[in-house]
N, C-alpha and C positions, 0 to 999 in steps of 0.2 A: 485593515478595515475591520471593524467593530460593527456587528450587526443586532443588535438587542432580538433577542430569540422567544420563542413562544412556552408560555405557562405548559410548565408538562407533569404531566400525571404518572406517577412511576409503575411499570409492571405491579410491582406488590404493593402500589397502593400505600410506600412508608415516605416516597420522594416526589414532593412536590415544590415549584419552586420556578422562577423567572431567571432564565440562564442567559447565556451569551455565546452565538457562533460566531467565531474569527473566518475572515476569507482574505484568502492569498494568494496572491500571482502567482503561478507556476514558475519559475525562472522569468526568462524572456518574452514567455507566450501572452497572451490575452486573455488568459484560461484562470478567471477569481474562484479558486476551488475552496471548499470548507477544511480546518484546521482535522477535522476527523471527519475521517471517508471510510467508505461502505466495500471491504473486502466480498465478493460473494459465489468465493472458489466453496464454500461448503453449506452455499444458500439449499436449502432441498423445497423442493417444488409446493409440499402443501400449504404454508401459510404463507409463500413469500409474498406476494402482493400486498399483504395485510403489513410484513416488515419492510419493505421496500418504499412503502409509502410512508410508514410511520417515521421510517427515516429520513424522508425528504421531508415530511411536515414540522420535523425537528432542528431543519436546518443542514442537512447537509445534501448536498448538489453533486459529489462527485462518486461516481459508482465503477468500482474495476473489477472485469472478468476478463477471460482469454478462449480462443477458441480450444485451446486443449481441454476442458475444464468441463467432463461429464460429457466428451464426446460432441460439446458444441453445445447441450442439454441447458448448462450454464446461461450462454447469452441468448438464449430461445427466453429462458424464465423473465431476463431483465427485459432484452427487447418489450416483450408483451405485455410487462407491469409498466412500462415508462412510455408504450406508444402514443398516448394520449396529452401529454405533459411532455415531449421531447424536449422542447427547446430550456425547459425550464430546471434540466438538471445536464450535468456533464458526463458522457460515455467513454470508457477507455478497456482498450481488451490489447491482445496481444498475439502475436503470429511465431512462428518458427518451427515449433515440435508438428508434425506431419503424422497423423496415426495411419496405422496400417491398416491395409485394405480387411486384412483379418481379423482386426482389432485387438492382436496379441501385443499391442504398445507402440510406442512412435519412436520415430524417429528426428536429426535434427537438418532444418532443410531452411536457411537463411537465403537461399536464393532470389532472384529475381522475379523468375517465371514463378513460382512457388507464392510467394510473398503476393502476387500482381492475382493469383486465383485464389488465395485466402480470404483476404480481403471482402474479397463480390461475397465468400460465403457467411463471411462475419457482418456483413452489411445487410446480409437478406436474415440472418438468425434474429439480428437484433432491430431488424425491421425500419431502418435509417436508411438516409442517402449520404448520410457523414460519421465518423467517428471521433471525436473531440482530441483523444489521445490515442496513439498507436503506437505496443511497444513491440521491441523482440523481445523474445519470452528468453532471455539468455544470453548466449552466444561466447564466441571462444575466440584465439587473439589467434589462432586458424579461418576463423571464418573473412569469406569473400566482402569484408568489411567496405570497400567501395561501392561495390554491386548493393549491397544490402540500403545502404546511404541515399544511392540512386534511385532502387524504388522508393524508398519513402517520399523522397523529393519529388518524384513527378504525382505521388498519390496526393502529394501535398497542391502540387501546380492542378491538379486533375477535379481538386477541390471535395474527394473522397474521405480525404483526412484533415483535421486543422493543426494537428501537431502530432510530432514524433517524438519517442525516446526509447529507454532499453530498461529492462529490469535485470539486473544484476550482481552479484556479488566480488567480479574480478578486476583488481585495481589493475591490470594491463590491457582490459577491454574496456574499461572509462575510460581511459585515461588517451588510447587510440581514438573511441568516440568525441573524446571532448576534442578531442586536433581535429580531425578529421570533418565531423557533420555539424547540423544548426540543433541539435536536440535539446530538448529544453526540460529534460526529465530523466532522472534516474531511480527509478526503484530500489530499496537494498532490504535487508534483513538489519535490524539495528535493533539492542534491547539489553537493558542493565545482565545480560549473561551473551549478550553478542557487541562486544566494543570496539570491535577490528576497524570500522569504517572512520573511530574518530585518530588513526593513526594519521594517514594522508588525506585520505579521500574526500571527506565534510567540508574541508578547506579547502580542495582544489577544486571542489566542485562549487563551491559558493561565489570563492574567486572567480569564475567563469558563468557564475549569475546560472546557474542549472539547479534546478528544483529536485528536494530530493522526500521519497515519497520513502516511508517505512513500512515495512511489515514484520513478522515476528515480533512485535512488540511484547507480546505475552510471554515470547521462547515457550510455545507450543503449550500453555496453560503451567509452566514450571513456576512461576513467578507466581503464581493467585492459589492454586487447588489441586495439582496435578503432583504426587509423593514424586520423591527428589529422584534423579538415576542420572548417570555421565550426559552431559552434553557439550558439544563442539570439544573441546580441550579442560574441560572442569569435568572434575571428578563430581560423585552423588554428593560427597561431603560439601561443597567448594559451592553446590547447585544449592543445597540447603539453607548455606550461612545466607546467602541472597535472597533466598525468601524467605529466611525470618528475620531478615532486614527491613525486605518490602512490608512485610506486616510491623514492624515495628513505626514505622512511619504512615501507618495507615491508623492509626485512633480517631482522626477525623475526618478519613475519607477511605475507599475501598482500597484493597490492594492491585485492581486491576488500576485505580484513577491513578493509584505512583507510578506503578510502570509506564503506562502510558503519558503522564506527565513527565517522564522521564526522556520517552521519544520526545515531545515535543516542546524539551526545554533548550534542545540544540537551535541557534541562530540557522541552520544551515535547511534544519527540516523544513517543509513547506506542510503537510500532510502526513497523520498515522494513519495509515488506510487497516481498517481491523478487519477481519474473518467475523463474520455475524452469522449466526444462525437459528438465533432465537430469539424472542423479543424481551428477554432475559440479558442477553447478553447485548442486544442494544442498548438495555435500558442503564446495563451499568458501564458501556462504553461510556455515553451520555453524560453519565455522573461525571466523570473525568472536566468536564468540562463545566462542570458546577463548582471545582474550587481551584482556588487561586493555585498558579504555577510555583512547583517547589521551590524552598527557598536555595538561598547557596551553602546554608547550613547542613542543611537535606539532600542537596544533591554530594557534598562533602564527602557526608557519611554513609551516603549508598553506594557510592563511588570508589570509597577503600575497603570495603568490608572482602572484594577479591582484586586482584590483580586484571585490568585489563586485559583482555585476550588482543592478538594481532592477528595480520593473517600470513597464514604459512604458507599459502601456495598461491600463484597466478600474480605474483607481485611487479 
């Protein structure tokens, strides 16, 4: 579904222009989220209202934070910018990590009872009686994988939650969840220097109609503006040849719009959910979505410039 989008006026005043938001089923759910969604683990307090709206007025509806995220700080911001306008955008947070009473770091607590009091307090931060999507913020092919399943399910019967899923990067805790529960969502890390998910994963998850939501699309600004150094299994050299890849395929669009075009030229993706923190960096998410999707030419040639990476551990 094609939604004709609104005339937008760009941060510096060089980008103006009649764009288009795409919206898409979650996997299975009922859940029509925008093709680019509003990461806002590094949203900070002072202007966000002013960015939180500009990014719904622009088109996008689906907003994810977690209770770990600034101490809870995180969905206080969003709850209070969206309490007015609830129904008219999508909330998704996430449970699992447990901060300690000290607040010298958390811990990880997939439990039931656990899971059943998170919950009430991510629903009182973000100032709802429902939460749209609810993930676990993890989790390990050790964890009480039933139990965790079962809350969701009665949060879901309880009418707390409308859907459930898991953010993670471990193909032997997908691949239990996709057996096991109704989840209709997978979070992962995916981006022209993180390729491991299109080994199995993309596919198995597609196969089973399960939506997959990205982040690291940037690889931590490596890909746009951030000088080269080792990441995951690529050396500083290996990080390099890829960003002056991505810029060699950006003369008619930013370096951020390739990477990110790049997330969302997999059949599998549903959603690039971005980290935003500035109306800068909104504004050139944004752009991404002002030009056509790369071609097969372009994706070819970004595509061999390294060796896809796989994954070494949790297989």
């Amino acid at each position: 579904m094609v939604v004709e989008g609104i005339h937008r006026q760009g941060i510096r005043g060089t980008f103006s222009l009649t764009s288009f938001m795409e919206y898409v089923t979650l996997g299975k759910s009922d859940l029509l989220i925008s093709k680019l969604s509003f990461g806002c683990m590094s949203l900070e307090n002072d202007d966000a209202d002013n960015i939180l709206h500009r990014a719904r007025n622009a088109g996008i509806n689906y907003f994810d934070t977690a209770d770990l995220y600034q101490h809870g700080l995180n969905e206080e911001i969003v709850g209070k910018a969206f309490k007015s306008v609830r129904k008219q955008i999508l909330l998704a947070t996430k449970v699992g990590n447990q901060w300690r009473s000290d607040g010298s770091g958390w811990d990880w607590n997939p439990t039931k009872r656990y899971i059943f009091q998170a919950v009430e307090e991510s629903l009182r931060r973000l100032q709802t009686d429902y939460i749209d999507l609810y993930q676990l913020h993890g989790g390990t092919i050790d964890d009480p994988i039933d139990e965790t399943i079962d809350a969701f399910e009665i949060l879901k019967k309880e009418g707390k939650i409308r859907h459930y899923g898991i953010s993670s990067i471990r193909p032997n805790v997908i691949r239990e969840w996709i057996a096991r529960s109704n989840m209709v969502s997978v979070m992962m890390q995916y981006s022209l220097l993180d390729r491991r998910p299109e080994e199995t994963i993309l596919n198995l998850l597609r196969e089973h109609r399960i939506g997959v939501l990205t982040r690291g699309n940037l690889a931590s600004g490596l890909l746009i503006d951030k000088p080269a150094k080792p990441y995951l299994t690529y050396t500083s050299a290996e990080v390099q040849q890829m960003k002056d890849a991505v810029k060699r395929y950006a003369t008619q669009r930013s370096p951020t719009a390739v990477a990110l075009n790049f997330s969302l030229r997999s059949p599998a993706v549903t959603s690039t959910v971005v980290g935003i923190r500035t109306l800068q960096q909104l504004d050139e998410s944004l752009q991404a979505l002002a030009f056509s999707a790369l071609t097969d030419e372009e994706l070819v040639g970004l595509t061999r410039t390294i060796t896809a990476n796989t994954y070494q551990d949790h297989r």
